[in-house]
C-alpha positions, 0 to 999 in steps of 0.5 A, spaced: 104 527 698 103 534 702 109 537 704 105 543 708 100 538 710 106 534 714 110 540 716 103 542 719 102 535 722 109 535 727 108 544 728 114 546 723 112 551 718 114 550 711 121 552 710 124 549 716 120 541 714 123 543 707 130 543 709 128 537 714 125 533 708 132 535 704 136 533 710 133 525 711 132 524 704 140 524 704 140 520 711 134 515 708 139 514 702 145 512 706 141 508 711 138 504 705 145 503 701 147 500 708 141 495 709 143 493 701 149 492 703 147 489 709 142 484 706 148 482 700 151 480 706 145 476 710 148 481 717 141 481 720 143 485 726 146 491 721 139 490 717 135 491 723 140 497 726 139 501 719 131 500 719 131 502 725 134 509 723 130 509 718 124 507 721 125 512 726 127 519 722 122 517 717 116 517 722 118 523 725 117 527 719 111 524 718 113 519 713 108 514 715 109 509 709 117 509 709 117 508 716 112 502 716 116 499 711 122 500 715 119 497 721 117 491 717 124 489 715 127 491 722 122 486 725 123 481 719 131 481 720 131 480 728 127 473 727 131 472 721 125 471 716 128 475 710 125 472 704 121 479 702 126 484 704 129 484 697 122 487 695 122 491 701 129 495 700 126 497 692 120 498 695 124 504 700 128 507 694 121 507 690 118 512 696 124 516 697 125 517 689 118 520 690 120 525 696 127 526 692 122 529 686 117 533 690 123 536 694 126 538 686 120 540 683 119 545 688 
């Protein structure tokens, strides 16, 4: 992942994406613990509601694959098909972890 690249993409230069990138994987992670908590609790509507957020701050920053995990799960709970969103809530903590070292190794 290519930090001046997406920085690039969305017209902010390095620093200011970095600390935006700093900054959502914070929120990323809070919007995950709540969909986990949501998804123990089978509360489709707050599972929907945190991918919402996390589909959108994720595809702001250019995020892609995050969003469209985020997207899958938002979708998938409104309907109430929630069989592989177990899979996709560890799929979301993967791709936030690797932001999380990309920002520490930096």
């Amino acid at each position: 992942m290519d930090f001046q690249m997406l920085a690039d993409e969305i017209g902010l230069d390095y620093e200011d994406f970095f600390e935006l990138a700093e900054l959502f994987v914070s929120t990323a992670g809070s919007d995950i613990n709540k969909l986990e908590a949501a998804y123990d609790k089978e509360d489709n509507n707050a599972m929907s509601d945190a991918a919402h957020s996390l589909k959108g701050a994720s595809a702001n920053l250019g995020f892609s694959e995050i969003a469209t995990v985020a997207a899958y799960i938002e979708q998938n709970s409104t309907i109430n098909k929630t069989d592989n969103i177990e899979k996709k809530i560890i799929e979301l903590k993967e791709m936030l972890e690797a932001i999380n070292q990309l920002i520490n190794s930096n």
